[in-house]
N, C-alpha and C positions, 0 to 999 in steps of 0.2 A: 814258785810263782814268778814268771815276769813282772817287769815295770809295767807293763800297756797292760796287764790284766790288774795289777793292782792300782792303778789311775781307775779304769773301769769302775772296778770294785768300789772305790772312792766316790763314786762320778754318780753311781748307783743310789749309793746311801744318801748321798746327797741330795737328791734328788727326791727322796722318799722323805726327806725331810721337808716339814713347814713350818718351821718355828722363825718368827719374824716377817714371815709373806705381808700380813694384814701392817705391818708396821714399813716394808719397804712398797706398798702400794701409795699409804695414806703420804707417806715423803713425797713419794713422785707428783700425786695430785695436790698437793700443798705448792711444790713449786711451780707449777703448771699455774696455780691461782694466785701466786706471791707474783706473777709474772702478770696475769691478765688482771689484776686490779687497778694496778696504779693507771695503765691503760683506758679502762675502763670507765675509770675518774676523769680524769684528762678529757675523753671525748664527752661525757656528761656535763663536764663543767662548760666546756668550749662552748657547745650548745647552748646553756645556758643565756651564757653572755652573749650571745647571737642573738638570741630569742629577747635579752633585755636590749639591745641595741636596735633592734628590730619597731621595737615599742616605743622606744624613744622617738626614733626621727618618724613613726606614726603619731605618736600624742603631740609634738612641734608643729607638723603639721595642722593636725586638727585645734591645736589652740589656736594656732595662727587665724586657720580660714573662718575661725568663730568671730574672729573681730573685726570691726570697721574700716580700724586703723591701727598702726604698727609704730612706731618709734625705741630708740635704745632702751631705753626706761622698759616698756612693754616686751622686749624681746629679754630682756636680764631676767625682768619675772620669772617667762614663758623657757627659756633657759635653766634655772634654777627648779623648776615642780618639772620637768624633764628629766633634767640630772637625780632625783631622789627616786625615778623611775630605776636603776642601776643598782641599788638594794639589792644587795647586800656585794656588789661588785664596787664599792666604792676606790680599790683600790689602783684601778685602771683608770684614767684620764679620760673623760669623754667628750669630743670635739662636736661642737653642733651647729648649723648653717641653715639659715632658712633666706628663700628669694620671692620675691613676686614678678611674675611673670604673667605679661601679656600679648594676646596673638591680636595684631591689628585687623581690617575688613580685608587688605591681600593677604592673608595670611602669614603677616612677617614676625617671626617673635622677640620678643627683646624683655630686659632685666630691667624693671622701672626702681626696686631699691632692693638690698641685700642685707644680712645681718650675720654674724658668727665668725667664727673660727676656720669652715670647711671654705674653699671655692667649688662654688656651685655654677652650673655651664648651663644659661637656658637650653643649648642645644641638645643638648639630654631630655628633651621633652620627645615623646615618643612622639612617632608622627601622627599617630589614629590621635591625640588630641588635640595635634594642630588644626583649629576649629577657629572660625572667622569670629572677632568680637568677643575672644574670653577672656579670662586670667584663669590664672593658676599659681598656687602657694605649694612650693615646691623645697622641702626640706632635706636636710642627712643627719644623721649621728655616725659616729666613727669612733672605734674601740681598738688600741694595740693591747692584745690579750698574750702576755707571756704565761706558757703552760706552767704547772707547778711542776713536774714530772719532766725529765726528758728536755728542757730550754732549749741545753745545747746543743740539742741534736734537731728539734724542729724549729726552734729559733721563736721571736715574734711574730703576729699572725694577726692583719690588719679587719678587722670586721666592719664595714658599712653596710649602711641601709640608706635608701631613698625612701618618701615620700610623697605624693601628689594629690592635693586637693584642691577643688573648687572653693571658694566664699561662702558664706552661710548668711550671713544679715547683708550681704550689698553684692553688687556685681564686680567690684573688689575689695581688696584690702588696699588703703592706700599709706603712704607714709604720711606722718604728721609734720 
């Protein structure tokens, strides 16, 4: 019997064999999922804290435009039941900025007083609300989220949010 007929022959048996098939399937699919979990994670968590960043410079806002008036003291509060918004991501830093902003009768707008950590640009007011005779209380939060997973390779990943609200008790909020 030749070589090439007894590889064959080898090649055959072998083949007829399945001892181990179900143990080299469940490998492959293990690492397949040792692979897309952490993954996985990672864009869940990210979300996350988007999603809490999001709420924040929404709730700054709306405390904001619930009040009359505004000074340091009122903004530390308003800062502080914000920041507890961030639960259970307490371990990222979260920078928060709130302005009041008014559109004069030519329609000019300008930053009558500011509070936080962010700079915030009246000009960022979209134009559909540049509207003669308003204000508007116009917030951020801002989140540098290092992934658990992966840092090195995607690095830090700055998350903001805007804000925009009208006054609620007055036609504005004014500084104290």
């Amino acid at each position: 019997m030749s070589i090439l007929a007894k590889i064959r022959s080898s090649l055959a048996a072998f083949k007829k064999d399945e001892k181990g098939v179900a143990f080299v399937e469940f490998t492959v699919v293990m690492g397949v999922i040792a692979i897309l979990l952490p993954g996985v994670w990672e864009v869940t968590d990210a979300l996350m804290v988007k999603r809490k960043v999001n709420q924040a410079a929404t709730v700054l806002a709306d405390l904001t435009a619930q009040a009359a008036t505004i000074d340091q003291t009122a903004y530390d509060s308003m800062a502080f039941m914000t920041n507890e918004i961030m639960h259970p991501y307490e371990n990222f830093e979260t920078r928060l900025g709130v302005i009041g902003v008014r559109v004069d009768a030519n329609r000019r707008v300008s930053t009558i007083w500011t509070y936080g950590d962010i700079d915030l640009d009246d000009s960022s007011l979209p134009s559909a609300l540049v509207l003669a005779n308003r204000f508007y209380v116009m917030s951020a939060a801002e989140v540098d989220y290092q992934p658990i997973f992966g840092e090195s390779v995607i690095g830090t990943i700055t998350m903001r949010n805007t804000a925009i609200m009208s006054p609620r008790l007055s036609s504005s909020v004014e500084e104290k």
